[in-house]
Each structure stands twice: as C-alpha cells, then as structure tokens.
N, C-alpha and C positions, 0 to 999 in steps of 0.2 A: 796637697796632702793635708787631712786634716789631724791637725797637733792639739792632744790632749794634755791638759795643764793641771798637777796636782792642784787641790785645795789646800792652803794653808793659813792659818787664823793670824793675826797680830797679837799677841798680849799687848793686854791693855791692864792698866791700874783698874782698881774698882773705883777710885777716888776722882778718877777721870769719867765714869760713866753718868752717861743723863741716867736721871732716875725715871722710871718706867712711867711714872703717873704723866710724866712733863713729856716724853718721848710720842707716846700712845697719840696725846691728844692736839700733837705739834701742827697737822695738817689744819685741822680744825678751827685751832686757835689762828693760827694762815690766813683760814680763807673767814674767818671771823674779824681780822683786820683789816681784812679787805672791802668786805664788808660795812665794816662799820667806821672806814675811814673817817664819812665825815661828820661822825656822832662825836659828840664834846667826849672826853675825858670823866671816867667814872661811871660807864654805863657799863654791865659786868654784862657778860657773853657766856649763855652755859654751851659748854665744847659737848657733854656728854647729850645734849639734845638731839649735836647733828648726828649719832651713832645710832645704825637701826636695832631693833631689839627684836630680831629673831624670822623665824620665817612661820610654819605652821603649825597651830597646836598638834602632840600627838596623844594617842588615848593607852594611856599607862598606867601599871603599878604602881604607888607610891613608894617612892625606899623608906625601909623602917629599921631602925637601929636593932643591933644585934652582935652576936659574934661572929658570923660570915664576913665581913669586910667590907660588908654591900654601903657602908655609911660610917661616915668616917665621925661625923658628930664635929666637926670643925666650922667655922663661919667660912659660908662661899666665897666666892670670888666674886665680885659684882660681870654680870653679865658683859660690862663695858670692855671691861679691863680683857675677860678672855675669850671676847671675839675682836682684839684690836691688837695684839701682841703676841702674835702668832709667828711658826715656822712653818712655812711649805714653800721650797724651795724652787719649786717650779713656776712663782712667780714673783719670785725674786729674793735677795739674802737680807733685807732688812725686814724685820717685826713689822712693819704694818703696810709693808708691800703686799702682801694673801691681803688684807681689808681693802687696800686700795685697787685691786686685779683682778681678784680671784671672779667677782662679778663674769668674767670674761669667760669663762669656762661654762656649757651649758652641760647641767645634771640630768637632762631629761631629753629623750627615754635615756636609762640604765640598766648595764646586767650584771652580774657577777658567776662569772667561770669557774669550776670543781673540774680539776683536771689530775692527773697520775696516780698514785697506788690508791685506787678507792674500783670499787664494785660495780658504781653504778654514777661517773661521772656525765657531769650534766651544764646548764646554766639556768639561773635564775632571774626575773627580773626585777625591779627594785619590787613593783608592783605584787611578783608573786611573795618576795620574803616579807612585806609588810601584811603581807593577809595570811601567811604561815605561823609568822613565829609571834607570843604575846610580846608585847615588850613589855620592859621594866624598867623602873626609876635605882640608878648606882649612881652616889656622891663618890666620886673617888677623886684621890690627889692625885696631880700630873707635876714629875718632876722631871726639869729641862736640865742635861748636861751643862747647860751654862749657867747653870749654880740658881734658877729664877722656879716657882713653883706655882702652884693653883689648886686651887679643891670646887671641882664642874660637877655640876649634876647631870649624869647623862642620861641620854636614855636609847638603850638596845636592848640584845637579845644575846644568851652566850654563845660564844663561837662552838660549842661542844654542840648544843643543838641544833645548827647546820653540818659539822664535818658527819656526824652520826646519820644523816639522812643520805650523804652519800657513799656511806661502809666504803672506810679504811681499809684497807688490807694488812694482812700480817708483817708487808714488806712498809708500809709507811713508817716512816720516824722520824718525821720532818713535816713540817709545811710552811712553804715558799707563799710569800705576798706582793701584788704587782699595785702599784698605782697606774691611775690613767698616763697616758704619753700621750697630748693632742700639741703641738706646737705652734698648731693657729692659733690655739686660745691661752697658752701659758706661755708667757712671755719669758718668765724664768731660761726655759729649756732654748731659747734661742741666741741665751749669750754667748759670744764668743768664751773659749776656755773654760766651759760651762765647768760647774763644781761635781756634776754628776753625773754618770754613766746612763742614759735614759732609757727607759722609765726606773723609776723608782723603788727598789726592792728592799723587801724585810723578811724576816723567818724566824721561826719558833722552832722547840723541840715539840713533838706532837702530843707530850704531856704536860708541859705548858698551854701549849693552844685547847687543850681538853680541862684543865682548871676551870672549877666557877668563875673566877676571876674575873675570867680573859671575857672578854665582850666584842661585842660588834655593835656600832654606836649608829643610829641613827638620826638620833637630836641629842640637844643638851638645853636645859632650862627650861622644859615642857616641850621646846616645838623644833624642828626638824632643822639639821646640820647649817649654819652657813655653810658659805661654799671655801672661806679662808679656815673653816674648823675643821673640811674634809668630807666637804657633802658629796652624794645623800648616802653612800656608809663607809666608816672606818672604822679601825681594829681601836680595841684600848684596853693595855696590859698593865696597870696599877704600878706592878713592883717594880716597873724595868723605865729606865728614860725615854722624856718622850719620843725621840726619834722613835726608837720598836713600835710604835702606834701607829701605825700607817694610815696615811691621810685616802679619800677617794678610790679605793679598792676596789679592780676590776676583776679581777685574778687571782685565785687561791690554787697552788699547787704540793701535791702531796706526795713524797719522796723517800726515798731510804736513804739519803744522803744529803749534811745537812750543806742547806742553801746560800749560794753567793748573797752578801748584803749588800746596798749603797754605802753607805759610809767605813764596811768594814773594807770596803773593795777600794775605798779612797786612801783610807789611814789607817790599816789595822791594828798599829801599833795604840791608837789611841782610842778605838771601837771597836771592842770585841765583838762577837757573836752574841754573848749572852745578857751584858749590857744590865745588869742589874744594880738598881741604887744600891749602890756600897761604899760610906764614909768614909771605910778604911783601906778604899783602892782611888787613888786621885788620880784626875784626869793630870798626861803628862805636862798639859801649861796653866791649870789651879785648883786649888783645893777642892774635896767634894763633903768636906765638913758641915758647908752652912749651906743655906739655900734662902734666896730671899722670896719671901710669899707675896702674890700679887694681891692686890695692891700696897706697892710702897714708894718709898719718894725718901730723896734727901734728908728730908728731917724726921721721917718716919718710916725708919727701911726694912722694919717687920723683917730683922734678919733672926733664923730658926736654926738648931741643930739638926744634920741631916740623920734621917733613919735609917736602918739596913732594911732593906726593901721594898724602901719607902715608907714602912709603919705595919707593911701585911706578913710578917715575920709568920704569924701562926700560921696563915693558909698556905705559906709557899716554901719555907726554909727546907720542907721533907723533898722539895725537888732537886735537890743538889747536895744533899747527905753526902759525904764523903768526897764531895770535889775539892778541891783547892782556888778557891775566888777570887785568888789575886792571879791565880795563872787563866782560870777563866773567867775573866770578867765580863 
C-alpha cells in the first residue's frame, strides 16, 4: 500500500541560513576545486561563468514605465542568481536542484489544453501560441513565501488573451492549472513520501486570471524559459507568492467551482487559496514582514519591508473589496 506522508518544514533560524549568493554557487565552486586542485593557491575561479545565460532570443516589446504595473523601475536580479535559485519541486526541494535536473525534462514538441466551462475548448501548440499572441516585455517582482524575492524581466502574453479565444461561459469562475507529470524525466516526483499530490496544481479566481497582470511567460531576460524557470510556458501572477505561478503548464481548466491546489491540499492551514503577499498575515512558522531581495549574502542581506500585494496595490486591491484577508488569505 502506498503511504502518503504530509509535508512538514523544520524551522530554522535565519542566523543559521547559508546566504543565497554562497548557496546558489556551492556546485560550482565544487567542481571549481576539483578542478583546479592542483593550481597553487590564489588563482580566483569565476563560479558565475559555469552558469549558462539563457536559451533563445525572443522578439518583443520593450517594457516601458508607466502606471499599469508592467515595470516596476527596481534594479533586476542578475540573471545568475534567478535561474540558479529556484523552486520546482518536481525535481527536487532544494533551490538548485531545477538547475541541476530540470535539463532532464524535454519541452519539445508542447501543448497546452482549454478544457471546461468555455464555448469553444480546444489545444494549442507552443508553436501555434507563439505565432498568435505578440509578446511583451513585464519587470515584475516575484515574491517567495520563504520570505526571499526577485524583480525578472519576463516576457509573455496575458492570460486574458488566450482564456477570451476560448469563450468562457457564464458558468466559469474559476480556472484550474496543471503542470506537466512525466516521472521519467522529474526525478522530484519519484521520491518516496513525495511532498506532492501529482501533477502539480494551482487556480485562480477567473477575475484574477482576466487582470492585465496576470501573464503567461514564455522567456525571461530576452530569451526563452529555462527549463528550472518553467519552460517553455508558465503562469505569472505579480501580487500573489510565488507558488500561484505555475511552472511548465499543460492544462488550463475552467470551472464554476473553485479548484483543489497542491499546496493548499498539503497544508491548508498554512496555504490558502488566494495566497496573496500580505505583511500583515504571517506565515504560521515566520514572519511575512521582510523579504530578502536576490541577490544577498551575509554581509549584504538587501533585507526590504514587505508590500501588500507585493507593491501592485493599485491594479489589484478592487479584487477583494470587502473580503476579510486574514480569513482569506
């Protein structure tokens, strides 16, 4: 019989944690000694050389600052740092496990599924959504429940202008998102007491998913997904943590009842449904006050006050008018 095992986190100190710059480039600097065993002493090893920088240019908009939200005006992340310190859990639960694995998973061919309350469901393939939709250049900040942050330059297309091509129905009010499930090629998915119900699910309210906002990423940094960032497309929702941003999206389902998540379906005491950066609802084992910005390090921990919805207060606050945020968080 197969025994499924909650997930449950350790608290740790912060004072106990490697800092991110020294973590990231632990492998590196490894196979850097290895390397250069029997070079004297004092010959410097740059770690960020062995890191590749991206996959294919794509042809985009430029983001331009504004008051839509599309550019946050913040200094980026160096490219290093946010394709090396990643979560996809399907290839395993440390941060540079997707860099180290994710190689393993092949993105090609790909489709994406439109399935339940819509008019005219269908599939796409990457092929047709790239010669559909333009894309465009969004800086948006990604902030990680585990209190760590980023500001990526993406680049997709909104999710509004695919859910609109396959008319929604009066009954949708929901839409459900699938990540892929290959367990040949995600090593993740085949540990014992896995942490996740598989495949990988996430959901939105369908006026969320209808927000400028909300996006569907096909590169970041000019050129097209790694495969550790969620290649070749994933969701990416600005205000909400990044869990809500689903990595490698094969499946979009449209529903009038809102959708089982992974993580709410592990813990829901500690993962709501709606998941939105909010300072003044803590996660139940540490604060959601600060957030440290990638890149930082021990002596330079770029720790930041957190924002209510991550900083997009103006575009999104009106979607939750009169809820109560600590009960749905």
């Amino acid at each position: 019989m197969l025994v499924r095992e909650r997930f449950k986190v350790p608290h740790i100190p912060s004072s106990e944690i490697t800092p991110e710059s020294i973590y990231m480039r632990r492998r590196q600097l490894m196979k850097a000694a290895g390397l250069l065993g029997g070079v004297a002493a004092g010959v410097a090893f740059d770690a960020g050389a062995a890191v590749a920088t991206g996959g294919k240019p794509l042809q985009f908009a430029p983001a331009t600052a504004g008051s839509d939200g599309f550019h946050t005006g913040e200094d980026q992340t160096p490219f290093t740092d946010a394709s090396q310190y990643c979560n996809f859990y399907e290839f395993g639960t440390g941060k540079s496990d997707p860099a180290d694995y994710a190689h393993e998973m092949s993105t090609d061919p790909w489709s994406l599924e439109v399935t339940g309350e819509v008019a005219k469901p269908g599939k796409l393939s990457l092929e047709d959504i790239l010669g559909r939709y333009p894309l465009e250049e969004r800086i948006y900040r990604l902030r990680c429940v585990e209190a760590w942050s980023m500001v990526i330059p993406w680049v997709g297309f909104p999710l509004a202008s695919l859910l609109r091509e396959f008319e929604p129905t009066s009954k949708a009010k929901y839409v459900a998102f699938e990540t892929l499930y290959r367990p040949k090629e995600m090593r993740g998915t085949r540990s014992f007491g896995s942490t996740i119900d598989w495949p990988y699910r996430e959901g939105l309210r369908l006026d969320e998913a209808m927000n400028p906002l909300t996006l569907m990423a096909v590169g970041m940094y000019g050129k097209t997904l790694p495969n550790q960032n969620g290649a070749p497309i994933r969701l990416v929702v600005p205000w909400k943590y990044g869990f809500k941003s689903i990595k490698s999206v094969v499946r979009i389902h449209l529903t009038d009842k809102q959708p089982a998540t992974s993580w709410q379906d592990q813990n829901a005491r500690e993962y709501g449904f709606y998941s939105n950066v909010n300072p003044e609802v803590d996660h139940p084992r540490w604060s959601q006050k600060y957030e440290r910005r990638l890149p930082s390090s021990l002596f330079s921990p770029n720790r930041i006050p957190t924002t209510m919805f991550n900083g997009y207060g103006e575009q999104v606050a009106h979607l939750y008018t009169g809820m109560d945020l600590k009960k749905y968080y």
